[in-house]
C-alpha positions as a Markdown table, in Angstrom:
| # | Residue | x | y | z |
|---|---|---|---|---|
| 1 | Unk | -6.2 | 14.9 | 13.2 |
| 2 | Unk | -6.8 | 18.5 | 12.0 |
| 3 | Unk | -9.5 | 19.1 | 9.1 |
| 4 | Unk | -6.6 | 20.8 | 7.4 |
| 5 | Unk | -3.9 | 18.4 | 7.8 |
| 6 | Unk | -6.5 | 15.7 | 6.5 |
| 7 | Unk | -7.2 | 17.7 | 3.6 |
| 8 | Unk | -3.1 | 18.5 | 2.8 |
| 9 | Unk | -3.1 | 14.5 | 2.6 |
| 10 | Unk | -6.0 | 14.4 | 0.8 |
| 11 | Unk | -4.6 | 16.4 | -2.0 |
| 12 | Unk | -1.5 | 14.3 | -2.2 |
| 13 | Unk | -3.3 | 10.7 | -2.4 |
| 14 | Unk | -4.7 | 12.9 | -5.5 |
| 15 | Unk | -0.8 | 13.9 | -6.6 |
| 16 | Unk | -0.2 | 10.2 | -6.3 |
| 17 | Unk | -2.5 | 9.0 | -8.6 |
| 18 | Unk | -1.7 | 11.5 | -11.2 |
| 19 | Unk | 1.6 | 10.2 | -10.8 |
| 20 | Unk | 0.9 | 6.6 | -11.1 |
| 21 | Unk | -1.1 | 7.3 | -14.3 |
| 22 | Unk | 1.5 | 9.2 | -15.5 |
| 23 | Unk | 4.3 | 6.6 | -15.1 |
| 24 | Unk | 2.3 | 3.7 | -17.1 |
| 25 | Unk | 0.6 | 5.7 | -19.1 |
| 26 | Unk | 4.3 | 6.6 | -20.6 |
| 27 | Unk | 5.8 | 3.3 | -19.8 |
| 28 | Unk | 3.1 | 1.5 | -22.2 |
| 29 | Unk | 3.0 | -1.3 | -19.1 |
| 30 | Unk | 1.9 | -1.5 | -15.3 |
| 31 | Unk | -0.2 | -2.3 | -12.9 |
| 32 | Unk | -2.8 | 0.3 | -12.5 |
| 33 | Unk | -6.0 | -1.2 | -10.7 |
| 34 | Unk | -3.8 | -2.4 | -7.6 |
| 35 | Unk | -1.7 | 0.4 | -7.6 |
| 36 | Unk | -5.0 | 3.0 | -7.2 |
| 37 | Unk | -6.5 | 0.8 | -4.5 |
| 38 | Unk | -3.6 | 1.3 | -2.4 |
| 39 | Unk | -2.8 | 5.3 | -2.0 |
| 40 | Unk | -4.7 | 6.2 | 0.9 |
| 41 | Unk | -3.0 | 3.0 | 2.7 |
| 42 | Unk | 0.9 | 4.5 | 1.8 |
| 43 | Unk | 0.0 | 8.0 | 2.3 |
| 44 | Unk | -1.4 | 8.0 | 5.7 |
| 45 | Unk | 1.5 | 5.4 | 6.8 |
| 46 | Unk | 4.3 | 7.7 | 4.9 |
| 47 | Unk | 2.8 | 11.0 | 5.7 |
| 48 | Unk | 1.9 | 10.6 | 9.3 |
| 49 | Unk | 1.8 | 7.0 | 10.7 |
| 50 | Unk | 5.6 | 5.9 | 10.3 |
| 51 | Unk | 8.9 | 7.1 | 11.9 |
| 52 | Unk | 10.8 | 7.6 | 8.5 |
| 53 | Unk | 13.9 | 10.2 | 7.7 |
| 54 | Unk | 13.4 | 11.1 | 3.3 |
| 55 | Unk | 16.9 | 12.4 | 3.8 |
| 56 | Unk | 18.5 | 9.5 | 5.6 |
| 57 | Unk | 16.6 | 6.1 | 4.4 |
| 58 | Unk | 18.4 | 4.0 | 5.9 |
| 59 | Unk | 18.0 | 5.6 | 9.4 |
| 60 | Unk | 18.1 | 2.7 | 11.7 |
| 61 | Unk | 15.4 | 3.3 | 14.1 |
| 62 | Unk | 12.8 | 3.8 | 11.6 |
| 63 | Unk | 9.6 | 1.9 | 10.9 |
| 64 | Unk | 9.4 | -0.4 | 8.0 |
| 65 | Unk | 7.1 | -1.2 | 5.3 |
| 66 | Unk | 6.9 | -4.3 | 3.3 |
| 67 | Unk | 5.6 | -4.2 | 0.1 |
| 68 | Unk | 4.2 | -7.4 | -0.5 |
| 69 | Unk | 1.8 | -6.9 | -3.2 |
| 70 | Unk | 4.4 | -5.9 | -5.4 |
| 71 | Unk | 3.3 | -5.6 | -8.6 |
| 72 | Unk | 2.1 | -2.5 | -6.9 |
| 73 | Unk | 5.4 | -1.2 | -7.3 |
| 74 | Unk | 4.2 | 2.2 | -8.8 |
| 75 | Unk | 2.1 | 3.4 | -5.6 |
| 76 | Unk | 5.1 | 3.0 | -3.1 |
| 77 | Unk | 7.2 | 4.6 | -6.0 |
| 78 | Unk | 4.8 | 8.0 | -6.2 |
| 79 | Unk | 4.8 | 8.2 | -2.6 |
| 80 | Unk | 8.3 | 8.0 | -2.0 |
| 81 | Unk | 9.5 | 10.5 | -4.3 |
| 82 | Unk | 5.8 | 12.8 | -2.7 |
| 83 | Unk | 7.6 | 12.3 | 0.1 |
| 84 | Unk | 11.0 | 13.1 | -0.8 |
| 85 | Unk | 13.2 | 9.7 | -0.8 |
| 86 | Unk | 13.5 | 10.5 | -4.2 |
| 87 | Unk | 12.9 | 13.1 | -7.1 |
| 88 | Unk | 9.2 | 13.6 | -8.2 |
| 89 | Unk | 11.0 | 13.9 | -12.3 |
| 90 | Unk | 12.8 | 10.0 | -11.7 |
| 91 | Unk | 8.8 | 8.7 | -11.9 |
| 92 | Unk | 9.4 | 9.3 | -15.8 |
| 93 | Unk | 11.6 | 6.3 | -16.0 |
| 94 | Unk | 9.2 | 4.0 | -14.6 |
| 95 | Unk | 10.5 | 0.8 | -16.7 |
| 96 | Unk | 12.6 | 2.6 | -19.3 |
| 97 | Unk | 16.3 | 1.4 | -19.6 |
| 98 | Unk | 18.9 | 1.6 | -16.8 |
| 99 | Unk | 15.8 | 3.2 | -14.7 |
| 100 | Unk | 16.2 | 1.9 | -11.2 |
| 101 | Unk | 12.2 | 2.4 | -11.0 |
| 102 | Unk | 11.4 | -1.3 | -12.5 |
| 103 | Unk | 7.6 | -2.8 | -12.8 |
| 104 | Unk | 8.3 | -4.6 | -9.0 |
| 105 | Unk | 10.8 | -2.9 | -6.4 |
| 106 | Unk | 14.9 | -3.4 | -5.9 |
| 107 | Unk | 15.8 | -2.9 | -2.7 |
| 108 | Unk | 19.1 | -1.9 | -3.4 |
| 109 | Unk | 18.3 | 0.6 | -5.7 |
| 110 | Unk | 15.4 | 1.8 | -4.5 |
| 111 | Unk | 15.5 | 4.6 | -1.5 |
| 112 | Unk | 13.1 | 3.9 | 1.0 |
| 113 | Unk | 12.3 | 0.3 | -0.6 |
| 114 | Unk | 13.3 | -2.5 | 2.1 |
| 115 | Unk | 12.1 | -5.3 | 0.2 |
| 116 | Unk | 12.7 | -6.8 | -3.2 |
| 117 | Unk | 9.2 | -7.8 | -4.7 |
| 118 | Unk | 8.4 | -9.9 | -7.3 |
| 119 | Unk | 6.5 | -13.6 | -6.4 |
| 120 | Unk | 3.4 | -12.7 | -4.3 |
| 121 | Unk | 3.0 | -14.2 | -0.7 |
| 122 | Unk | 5.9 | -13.7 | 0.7 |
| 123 | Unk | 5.8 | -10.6 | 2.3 |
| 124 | Unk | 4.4 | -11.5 | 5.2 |
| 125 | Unk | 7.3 | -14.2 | 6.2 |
| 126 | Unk | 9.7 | -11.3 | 5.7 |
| 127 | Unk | 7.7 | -9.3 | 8.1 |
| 128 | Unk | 7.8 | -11.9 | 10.7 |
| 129 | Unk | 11.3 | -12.4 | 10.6 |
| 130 | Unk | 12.0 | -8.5 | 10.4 |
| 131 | Unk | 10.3 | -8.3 | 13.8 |
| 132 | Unk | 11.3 | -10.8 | 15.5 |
| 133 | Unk | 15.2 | -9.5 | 14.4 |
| 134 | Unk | 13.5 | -6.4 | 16.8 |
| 135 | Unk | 12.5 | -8.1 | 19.5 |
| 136 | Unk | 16.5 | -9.2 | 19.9 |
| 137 | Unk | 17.7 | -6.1 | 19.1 |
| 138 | Unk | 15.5 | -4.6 | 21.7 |
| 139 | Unk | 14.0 | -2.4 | 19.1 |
| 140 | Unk | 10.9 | -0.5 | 19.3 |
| 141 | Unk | 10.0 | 0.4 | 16.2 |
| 142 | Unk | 7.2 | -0.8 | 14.1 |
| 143 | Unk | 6.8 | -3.4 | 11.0 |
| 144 | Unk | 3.5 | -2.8 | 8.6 |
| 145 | Unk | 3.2 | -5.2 | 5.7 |
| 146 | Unk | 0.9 | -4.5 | 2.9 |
| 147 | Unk | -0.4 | -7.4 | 1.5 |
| 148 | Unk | -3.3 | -7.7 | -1.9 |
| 149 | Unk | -6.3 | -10.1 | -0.7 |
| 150 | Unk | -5.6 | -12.5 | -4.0 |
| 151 | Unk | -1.8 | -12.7 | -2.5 |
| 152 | Unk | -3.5 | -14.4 | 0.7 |
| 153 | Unk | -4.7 | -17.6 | -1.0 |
| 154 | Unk | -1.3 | -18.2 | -0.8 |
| 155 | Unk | 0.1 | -21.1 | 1.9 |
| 156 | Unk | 3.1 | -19.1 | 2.9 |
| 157 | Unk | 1.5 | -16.3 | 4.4 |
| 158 | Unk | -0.8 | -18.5 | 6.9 |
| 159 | Unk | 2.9 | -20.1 | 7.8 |
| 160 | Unk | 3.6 | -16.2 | 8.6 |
| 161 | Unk | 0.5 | -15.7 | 10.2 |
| 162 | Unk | 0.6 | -19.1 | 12.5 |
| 163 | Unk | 4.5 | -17.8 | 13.7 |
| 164 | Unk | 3.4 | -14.0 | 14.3 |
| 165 | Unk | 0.7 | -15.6 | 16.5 |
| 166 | Unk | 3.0 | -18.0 | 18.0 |
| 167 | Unk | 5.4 | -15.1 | 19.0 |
| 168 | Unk | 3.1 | -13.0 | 20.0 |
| 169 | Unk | 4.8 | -10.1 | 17.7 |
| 170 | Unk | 2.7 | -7.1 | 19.0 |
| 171 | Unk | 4.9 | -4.4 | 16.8 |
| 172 | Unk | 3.9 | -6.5 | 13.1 |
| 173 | Unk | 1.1 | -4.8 | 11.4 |
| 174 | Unk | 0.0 | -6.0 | 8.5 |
| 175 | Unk | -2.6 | -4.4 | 6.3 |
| 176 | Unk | -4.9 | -6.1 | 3.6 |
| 177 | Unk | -5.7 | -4.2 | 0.8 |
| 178 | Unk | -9.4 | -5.6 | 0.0 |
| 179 | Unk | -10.1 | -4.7 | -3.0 |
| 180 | Unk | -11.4 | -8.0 | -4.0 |
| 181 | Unk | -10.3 | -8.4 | -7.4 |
| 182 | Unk | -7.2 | -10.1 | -8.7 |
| 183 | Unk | -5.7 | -10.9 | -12.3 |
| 184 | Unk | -7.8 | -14.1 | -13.1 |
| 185 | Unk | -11.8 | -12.7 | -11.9 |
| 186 | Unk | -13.5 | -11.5 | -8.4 |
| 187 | Unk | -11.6 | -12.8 | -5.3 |
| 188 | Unk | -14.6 | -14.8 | -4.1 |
| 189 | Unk | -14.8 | -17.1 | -7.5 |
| 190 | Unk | -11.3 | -18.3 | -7.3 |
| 191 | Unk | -10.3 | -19.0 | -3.7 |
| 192 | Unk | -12.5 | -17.1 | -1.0 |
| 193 | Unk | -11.5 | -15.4 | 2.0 |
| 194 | Unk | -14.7 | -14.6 | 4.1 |
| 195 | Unk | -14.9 | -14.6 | 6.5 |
| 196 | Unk | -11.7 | -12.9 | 6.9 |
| 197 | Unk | -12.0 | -10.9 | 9.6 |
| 198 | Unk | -13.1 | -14.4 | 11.9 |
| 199 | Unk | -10.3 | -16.4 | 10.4 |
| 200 | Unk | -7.9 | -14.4 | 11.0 |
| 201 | Unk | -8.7 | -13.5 | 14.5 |
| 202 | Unk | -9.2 | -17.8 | 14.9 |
| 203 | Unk | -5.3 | -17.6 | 14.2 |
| 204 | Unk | -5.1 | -14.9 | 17.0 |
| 205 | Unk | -4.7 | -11.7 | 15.5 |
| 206 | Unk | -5.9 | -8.7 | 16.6 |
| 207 | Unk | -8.4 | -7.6 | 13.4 |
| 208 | Unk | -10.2 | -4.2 | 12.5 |
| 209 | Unk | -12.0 | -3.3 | 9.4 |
| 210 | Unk | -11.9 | 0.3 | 8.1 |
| 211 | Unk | -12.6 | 1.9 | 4.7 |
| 212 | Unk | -9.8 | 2.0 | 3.1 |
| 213 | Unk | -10.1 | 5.1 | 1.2 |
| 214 | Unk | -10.6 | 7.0 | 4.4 |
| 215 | Unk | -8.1 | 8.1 | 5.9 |
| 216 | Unk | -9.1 | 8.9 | 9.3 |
| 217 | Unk | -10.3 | 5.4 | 9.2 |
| 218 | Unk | -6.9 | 4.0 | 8.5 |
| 219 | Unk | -4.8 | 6.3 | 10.8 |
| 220 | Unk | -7.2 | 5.3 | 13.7 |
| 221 | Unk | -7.2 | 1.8 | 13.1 |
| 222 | Unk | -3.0 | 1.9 | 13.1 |
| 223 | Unk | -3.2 | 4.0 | 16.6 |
| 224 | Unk | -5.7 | 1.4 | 18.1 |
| 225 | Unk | -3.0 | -1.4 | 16.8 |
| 226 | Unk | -0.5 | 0.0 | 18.9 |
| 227 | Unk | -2.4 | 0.8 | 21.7 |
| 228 | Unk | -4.0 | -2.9 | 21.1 |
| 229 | Unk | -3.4 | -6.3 | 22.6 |
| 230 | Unk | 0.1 | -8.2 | 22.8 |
| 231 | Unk | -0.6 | -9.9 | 19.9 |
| 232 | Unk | -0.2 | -9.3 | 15.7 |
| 233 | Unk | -2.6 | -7.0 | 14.3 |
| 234 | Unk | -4.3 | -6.9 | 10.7 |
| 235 | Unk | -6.7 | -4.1 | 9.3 |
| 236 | Unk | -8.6 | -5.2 | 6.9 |
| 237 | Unk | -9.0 | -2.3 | 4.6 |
| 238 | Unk | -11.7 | -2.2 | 2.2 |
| 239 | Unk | -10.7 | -0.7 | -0.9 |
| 240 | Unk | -12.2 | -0.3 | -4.7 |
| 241 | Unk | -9.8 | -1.4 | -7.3 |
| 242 | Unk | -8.7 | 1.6 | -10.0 |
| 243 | Unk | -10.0 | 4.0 | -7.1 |
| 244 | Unk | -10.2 | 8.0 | -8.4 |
| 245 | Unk | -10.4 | 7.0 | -12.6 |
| 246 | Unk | -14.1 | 6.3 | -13.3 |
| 247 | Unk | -13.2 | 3.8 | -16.0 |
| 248 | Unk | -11.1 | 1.5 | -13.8 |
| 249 | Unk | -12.7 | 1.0 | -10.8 |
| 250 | Unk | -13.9 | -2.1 | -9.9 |
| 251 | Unk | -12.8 | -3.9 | -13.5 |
| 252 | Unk | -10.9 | -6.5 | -13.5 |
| 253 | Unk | -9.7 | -6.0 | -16.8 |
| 254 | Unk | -7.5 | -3.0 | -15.2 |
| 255 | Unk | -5.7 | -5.5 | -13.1 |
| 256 | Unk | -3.1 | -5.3 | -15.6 |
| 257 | Unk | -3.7 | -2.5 | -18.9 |
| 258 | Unk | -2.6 | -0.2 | -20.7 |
| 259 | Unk | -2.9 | 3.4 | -20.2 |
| 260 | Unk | -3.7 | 4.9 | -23.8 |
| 261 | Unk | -4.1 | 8.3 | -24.6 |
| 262 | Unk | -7.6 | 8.3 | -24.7 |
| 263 | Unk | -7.8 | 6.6 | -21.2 |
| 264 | Unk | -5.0 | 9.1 | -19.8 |
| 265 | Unk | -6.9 | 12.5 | -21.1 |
| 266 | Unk | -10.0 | 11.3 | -19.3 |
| 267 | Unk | -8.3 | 9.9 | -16.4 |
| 268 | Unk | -6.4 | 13.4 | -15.7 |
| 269 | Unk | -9.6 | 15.5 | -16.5 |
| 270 | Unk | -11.0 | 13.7 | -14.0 |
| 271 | Unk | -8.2 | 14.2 | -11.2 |
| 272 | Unk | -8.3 | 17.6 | -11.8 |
| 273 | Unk | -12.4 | 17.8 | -11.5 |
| 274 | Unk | -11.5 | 16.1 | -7.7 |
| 275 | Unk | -8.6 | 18.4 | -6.9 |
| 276 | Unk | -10.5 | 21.5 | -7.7 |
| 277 | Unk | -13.6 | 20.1 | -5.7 |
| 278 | Unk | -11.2 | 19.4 | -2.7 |
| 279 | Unk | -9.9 | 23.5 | -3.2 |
| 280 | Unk | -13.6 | 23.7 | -2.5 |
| 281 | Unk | -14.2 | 22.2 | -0.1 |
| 282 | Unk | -11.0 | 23.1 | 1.7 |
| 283 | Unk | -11.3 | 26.6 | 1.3 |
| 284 | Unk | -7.9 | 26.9 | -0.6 |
């Protein structure tokens, strides 16, 4: 990809997460560390990796994503209305009244949103049976799931990950967002994962790691998927929880906070510092 079409995304992972603090910070409420791990992930797949139509969501040859980590609602909202499924002034009613922006996604309600979230670990089933439901239809498109690395301590998703194997479904991507931190403490102290990368492949799964604040990274890890083995493919993405706000990052206090105002005028001061650094460095 182009230097400046890397940069153009660069700047709106940084739009994102001045929504996302925006929308708890005036809710009162949200889920900030997991929502900041994951905005390189959504961006690169909305703004470049996925066939989707903003002005016709329900287009029905596009590619799907599954947000399974769904208190991480907030990210897939920010990038949806960046990308035009809905209006950039609606993230103001994240979890007010009436909004149809709730703490975890409604699929009906949502544009954009294919899956309802709410209990972790079962986005991955839904993804199976999503493409499979391809595979009949003789479709060709594509089926990412994002799933939070304390989510897959969870039985359910190594059912989904035995029958993706089993059926060989070479058009299920599924993407871990490794931030290594989840509501209770560190990953490693309640139920480890390493090695991740081996188990997974044990249940035969295509795996590749990647930084997953880099986008580059993550775009060329989704093109090797396709180009990859008949088989399901994982990337491991290695993310820092509360990524872009100084305060949050790597805390696991930030799982689940409030935004005050002292933590929102620091937090913005310093997206602002990283925008105008990107102008820099851009040459905008």
């Amino acid at each position: 990809m182009e230097d400046a079409a890397l940069t153009a995304m660069r700047r709106t992972c940084l739009a994102v997460r001045r929504d996302i603090v925006e929308m708890m910070h005036r809710a009162g409420t949200g889920h900030p560390g997991g929502s900041l791990s994951a905005v390189e992930i959504l961006v690169a797949l909305y703004f470049q990796a996925m066939r989707t139509r903003p002005e016709e969501p329900n287009w029905p040859d596009r590619d799907r994503l599954i947000l399974s980590k769904g208190h991480a609602g907030p990210v897939l909202y920010a990038v949806l209305a960046e990308r035009g499924f809905l209006p950039v002034d609606e993230l103001k009613t994240f979890n007010a009244n009436g909004t149809r922006l709730q703490k975890h996604v409604d699929m009906h309600r949502v544009p954009g949103a294919e899956v309802s979230s709410g209990s972790l670990g079962q986005g991955l089933s839904v993804g199976v049976g999503m493409a499979l439901a391809d595979r009949i239809d003789g479709k060709d498109r594509y089926v990412y799931v994002l799933l939070g690395d304390g989510e897959t301590q969870e039985g359910q998703v190594w059912e989904a990950v035995m029958a993706a194997s089993q059926f060989r479904l070479h058009r299920l991507i599924a993407i871990l967002d490794s931030n290594r931190l989840q509501l209770d403490g560190p990953v490693c102290d309640i139920i480890g994962l390493e090695p991740a990368q081996a188990r997974w492949q044990s249940f035969g799964w295509h795996v590749r790691c990647v930084d997953g604040h880099d986008l580059k990274q993550i775009l060329d890890a989704i093109e090797a998927a396709k180009a990859g083995p008949a088989q399901p493919h994982l990337i491991i993405a290695n993310t820092v929880k509360g990524k872009g706000i100084s305060f949050m990052e790597n805390r696991v206090e930030w799982h689940a906070k409030v935004i005050e105002d002292n933590h929102y005028r620091t937090a913005m001061s310093e997206l602002a510092a990283a925008e105008a650094a990107l102008a820099t460095v851009g040459g905008l």
